[in-house]
N, C-alpha and C positions, 0 to 999 in steps of 0.2 A: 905641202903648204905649211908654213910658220903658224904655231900656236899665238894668239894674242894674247901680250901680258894684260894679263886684271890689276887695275889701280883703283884703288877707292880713296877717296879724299872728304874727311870732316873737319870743318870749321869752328874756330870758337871766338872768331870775330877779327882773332889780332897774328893766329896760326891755323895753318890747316898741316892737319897729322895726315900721313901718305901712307895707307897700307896697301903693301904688293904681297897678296897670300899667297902667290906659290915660292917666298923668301920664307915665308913663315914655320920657324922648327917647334911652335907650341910648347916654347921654356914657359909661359905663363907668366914672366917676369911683367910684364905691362898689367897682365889684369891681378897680381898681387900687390904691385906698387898702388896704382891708382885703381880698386875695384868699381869705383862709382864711372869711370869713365871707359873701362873695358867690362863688357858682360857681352861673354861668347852667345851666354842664352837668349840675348834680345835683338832687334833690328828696329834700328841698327846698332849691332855689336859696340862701334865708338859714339862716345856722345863726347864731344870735344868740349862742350862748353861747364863741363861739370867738373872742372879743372883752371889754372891759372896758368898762363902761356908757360910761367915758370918752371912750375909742378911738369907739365908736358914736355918741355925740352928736357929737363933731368932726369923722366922715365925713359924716354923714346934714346938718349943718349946710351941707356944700360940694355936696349934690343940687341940681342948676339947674333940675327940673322938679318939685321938689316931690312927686316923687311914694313918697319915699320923706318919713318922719316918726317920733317917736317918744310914747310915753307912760309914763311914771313908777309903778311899780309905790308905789301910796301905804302900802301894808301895810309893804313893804318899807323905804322911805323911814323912814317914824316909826319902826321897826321898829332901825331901823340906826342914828339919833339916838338914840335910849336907851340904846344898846348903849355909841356911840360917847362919851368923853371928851373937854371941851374939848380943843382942839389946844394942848400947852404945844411950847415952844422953850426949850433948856437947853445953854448955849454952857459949852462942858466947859475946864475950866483946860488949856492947851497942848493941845489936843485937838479931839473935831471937834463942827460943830454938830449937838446931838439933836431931831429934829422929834418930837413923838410925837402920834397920832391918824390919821385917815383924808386921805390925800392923794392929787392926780396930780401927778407929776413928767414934765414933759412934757422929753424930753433931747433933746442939741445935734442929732440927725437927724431932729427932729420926734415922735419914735415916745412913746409917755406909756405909762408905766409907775405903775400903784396899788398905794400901798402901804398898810396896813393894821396897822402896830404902828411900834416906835420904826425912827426912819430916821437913820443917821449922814452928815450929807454932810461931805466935807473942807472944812477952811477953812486949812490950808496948803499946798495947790497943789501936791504932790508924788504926791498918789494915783495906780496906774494904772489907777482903778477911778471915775476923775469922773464923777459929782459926788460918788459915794459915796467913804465913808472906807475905808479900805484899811489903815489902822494907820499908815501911812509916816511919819506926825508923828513917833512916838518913835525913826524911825534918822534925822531928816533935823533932828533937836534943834528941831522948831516951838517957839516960846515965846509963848504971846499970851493 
């Protein structure tokens, strides 16, 4: 008789992460990337929601055994398209650039941050807040 594969599936509204443990070679690479979202020691070991769909496709992408995977909640998906507005871009007189729509910002430590309405980033290099704007253009006279 055929052993049955074990599949576990957690959700975090917008992806459910697929773990099939007997793929699992215990690189630990999932619970060093995201610790808040993998702990061996709890149950349930994934808690999907303690993560950004983003943050999870970019971990579960670097599993060497496959045995971690995901699926796309599709209700969700069309769900969020309808919602969502083309993405405009509005570069503001002496001021900063406006992203507006559904983005990841993936920033210089690697860590990706989703944003979900207008996003200012700097575009003259004085912020202490890069890549976001911070206001610093109007004491540091930006002109562009």
């Amino acid at each position: 008789m055929a052993e049955r594969e074990i599949v576990k599936k957690y959700s975090n509204g917008e992806l459910t992460v697929v773990w099939k443990p007997k793929l699992c070679i215990h690189s630990a690479i999932c619970v060093n990337m995201l610790p808040n979202v993998y702990n061996p020691k709890e149950k349930p070991w994934i808690k999907a929601e303690n993560a950004s769909t983003a943050e999870l496709k970019t971990q579960i992408s670097k599993c060497p055994s496959g045995a971690l995977s995901y699926e796309m909640d599709e209700e969700n998906i069309q769900e969020d398209k309808e919602k969502t507005p083309r993405m405009q871009i509005q570069v503001s007189p002496n001021g900063p650039l406006l992203v507006q729509g559904n983005l990841s910002v993936t920033l210089a430590d690697g860590s990706i941050e989703e944003k979900k309405r207008t996003t200012a980033f700097c575009r003259c290099g004085g912020s202490a807040n890069k890549p976001y704007c911070d206001g610093t253009h109007s004491k540091n006279d930006f002109k562009d």
